[in-house]
Every structure is written in structure tokens, then in C-alpha cells.
C-alpha positions as CSV (number, residue, x, y, z in Angstrom):
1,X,22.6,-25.7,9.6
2,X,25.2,-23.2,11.3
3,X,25.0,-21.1,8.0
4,X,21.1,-20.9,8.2
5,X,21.1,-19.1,11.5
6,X,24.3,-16.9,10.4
7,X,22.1,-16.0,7.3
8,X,19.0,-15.3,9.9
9,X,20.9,-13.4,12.0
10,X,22.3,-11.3,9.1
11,X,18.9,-11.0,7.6
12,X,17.9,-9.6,11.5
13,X,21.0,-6.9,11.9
14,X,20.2,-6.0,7.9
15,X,16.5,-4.6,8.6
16,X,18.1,-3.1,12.3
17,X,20.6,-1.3,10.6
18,X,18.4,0.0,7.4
19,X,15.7,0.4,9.8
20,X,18.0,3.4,11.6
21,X,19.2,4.4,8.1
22,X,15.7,5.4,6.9
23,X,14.9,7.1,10.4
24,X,18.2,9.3,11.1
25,X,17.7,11.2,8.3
26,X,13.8,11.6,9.2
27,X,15.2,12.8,12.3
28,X,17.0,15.4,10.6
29,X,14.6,17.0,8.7
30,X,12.6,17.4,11.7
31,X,15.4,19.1,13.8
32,X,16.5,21.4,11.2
33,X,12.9,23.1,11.8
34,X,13.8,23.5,15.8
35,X,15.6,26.2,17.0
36,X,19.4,25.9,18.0
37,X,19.7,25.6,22.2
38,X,15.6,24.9,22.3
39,X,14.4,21.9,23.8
40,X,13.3,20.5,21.0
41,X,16.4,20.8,19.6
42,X,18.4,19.1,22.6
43,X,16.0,16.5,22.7
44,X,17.1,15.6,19.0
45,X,20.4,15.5,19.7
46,X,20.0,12.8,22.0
47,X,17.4,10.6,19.5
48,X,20.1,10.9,16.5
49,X,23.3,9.7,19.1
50,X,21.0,7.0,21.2
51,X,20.0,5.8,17.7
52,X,23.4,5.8,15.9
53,X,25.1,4.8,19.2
54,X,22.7,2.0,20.4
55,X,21.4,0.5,16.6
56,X,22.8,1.8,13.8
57,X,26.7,1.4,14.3
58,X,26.1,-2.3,16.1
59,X,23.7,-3.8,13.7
60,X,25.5,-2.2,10.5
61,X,29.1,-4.1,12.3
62,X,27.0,-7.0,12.8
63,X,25.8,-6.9,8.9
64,X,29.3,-6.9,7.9
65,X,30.6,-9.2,9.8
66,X,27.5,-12.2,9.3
67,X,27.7,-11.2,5.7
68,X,31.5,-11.6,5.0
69,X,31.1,-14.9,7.1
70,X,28.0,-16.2,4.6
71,X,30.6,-15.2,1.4
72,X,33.3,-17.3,2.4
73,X,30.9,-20.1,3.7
74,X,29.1,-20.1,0.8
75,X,32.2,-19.5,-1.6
76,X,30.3,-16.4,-3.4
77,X,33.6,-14.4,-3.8
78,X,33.6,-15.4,-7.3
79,X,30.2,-14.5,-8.2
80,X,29.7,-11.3,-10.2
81,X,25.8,-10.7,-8.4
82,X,28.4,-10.4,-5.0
83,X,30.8,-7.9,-6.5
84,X,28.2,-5.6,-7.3
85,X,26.1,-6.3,-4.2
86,X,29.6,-5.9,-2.0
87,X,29.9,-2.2,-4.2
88,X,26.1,-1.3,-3.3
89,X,26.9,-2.4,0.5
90,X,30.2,-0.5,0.5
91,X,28.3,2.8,-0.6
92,X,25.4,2.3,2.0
93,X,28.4,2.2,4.6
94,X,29.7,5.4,3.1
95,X,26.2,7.1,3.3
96,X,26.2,5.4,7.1
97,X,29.7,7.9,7.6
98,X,27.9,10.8,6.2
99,X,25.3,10.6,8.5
100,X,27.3,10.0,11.4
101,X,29.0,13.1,10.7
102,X,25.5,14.8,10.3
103,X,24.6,13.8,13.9
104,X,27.5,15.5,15.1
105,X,27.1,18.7,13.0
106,X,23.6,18.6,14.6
107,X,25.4,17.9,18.0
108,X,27.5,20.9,17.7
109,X,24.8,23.2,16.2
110,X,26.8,23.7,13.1
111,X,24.4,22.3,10.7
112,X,23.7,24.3,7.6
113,X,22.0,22.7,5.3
114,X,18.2,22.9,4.3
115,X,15.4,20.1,5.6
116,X,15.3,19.3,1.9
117,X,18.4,17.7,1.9
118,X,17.9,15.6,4.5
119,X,14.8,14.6,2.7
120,X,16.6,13.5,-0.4
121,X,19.0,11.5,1.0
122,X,16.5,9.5,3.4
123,X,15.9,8.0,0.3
124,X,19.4,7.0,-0.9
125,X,19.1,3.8,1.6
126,X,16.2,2.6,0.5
127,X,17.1,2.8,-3.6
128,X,20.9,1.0,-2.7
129,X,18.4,-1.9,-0.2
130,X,16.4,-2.3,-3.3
131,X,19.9,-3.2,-5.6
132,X,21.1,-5.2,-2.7
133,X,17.8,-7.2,-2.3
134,X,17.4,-8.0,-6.0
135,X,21.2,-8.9,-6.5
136,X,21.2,-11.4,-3.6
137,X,17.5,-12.7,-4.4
138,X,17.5,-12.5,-8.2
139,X,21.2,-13.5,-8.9
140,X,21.2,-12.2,-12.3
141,X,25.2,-12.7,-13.0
């Protein structure tokens, strides 16, 4: 029974934490079309910390720790579906870095790149969720 509600409660910090992964980036591509110093672009500064601060960093700590608790509860250390959903997860938390250190690029008003990129890479999350979902659904080794 205990496992079912860590597995419900890791399902619950999973959506949080891809749910600030898809927006952040949105985010960005918005406030790479406001001026530096303009309202606008102070008030995104404050959206992309409140929302890494306050969601994204808890509920991605939360993921990881639920979800290493559900592997050794449910002995899937062996299983070569885990190893390649652990990489898939280990990546996402590498893209989760990146755009931490875009949020403080944008904080500083060093941020160089083009609205395109940000565009492109709101979509890295959802194409490493759709690995992780089939891999822990599917099982296929």
C-alpha cells in the first residue's frame, strides 16, 4: 500500500515539474521580445525565478527522490527499461540546469540568444516525457 501512494505522489511531482519545464521556456520566448529594464521585462524576471524557485526545483527534488525510492522498493535496478528511462531522466535534469542558468542570464540582462531557441528547446521536455512515459508504461526490455 505504502508504495501506491509513493508512486501517486511521484506521478503528482512528475506533471509539477514537466508542467514548469514546458512553461519556462514559453516564458522565454516571450521576454526575449521585451525590452531590457522595461516593465515587461522585470515582470518576467520575476515569473521565471517564482516559477523555478517555488515549482520547478521542489517538484523535480521531489521526482527524484519518490522515484529512486519506487526503484529500490520495487527492485527495478536490474531492469534494462530503468537504465534507459534513469538516462532519459538524467538528461531532462540536465536541460532543468540549462534553464536555470537561462533564468539568470535573463535576470542579469545578459541574454543573447534569439526567441527561436527558446522555442526549440520547449520542446526537448516533452520528446524525453514521451521516452520516459513509454519505457515505464510499455516496459519493452
Amino acid at each position: 500500500m505504502l508504495y501506491d501512494w509513493i508512486k501517486a505522489f511521484h506521478v503528482i511531482a512528475v506533471i509539477a515539474w514537466m508542467a514548469g519545464m514546458l512553461y519556462l521556456p514559453r516564458l522565454f520566448v516571450y521576454h526575449c521580445d521585451a525590452p531590457k529594464g522595461s516593465p515587461q521585462s522585470e515582470t518576467f524576471k520575476v515569473m521565471e525565478r517564482r516559477l523555478l524557485k517555488a515549482i520547478i526545483n521542489p517538484a523535480m527534488i521531489a521526482a527524484w527522490v519518490l522515484g529512486l525510492v519506487l526503484v529500490w522498493q520495487g527492485g527495478w535496478w536490474k531492469a534494462g527499461w530503468f537504465h534507459a528511462k534513469f538516462a532519459l531522466v538524467f538528461i531532462l535534469s540536465g536541460v532543468h540546469g540549462a534553464y536555470a542558468r537561462w533564468v539568470k542570464e535573463f535576470a542579469a540582462d545578459c541574454n543573447t540568444r534569439p526567441a527561436r531557441f527558446y522555442r526549440v528547446w520547449n520542446e526537448v521536455p516533452t520528446v524525453l516525457l514521451i521516452g520516459i512515459v513509454v519505457l515505464v508504461i510499455v516496459k519493452p526490455f
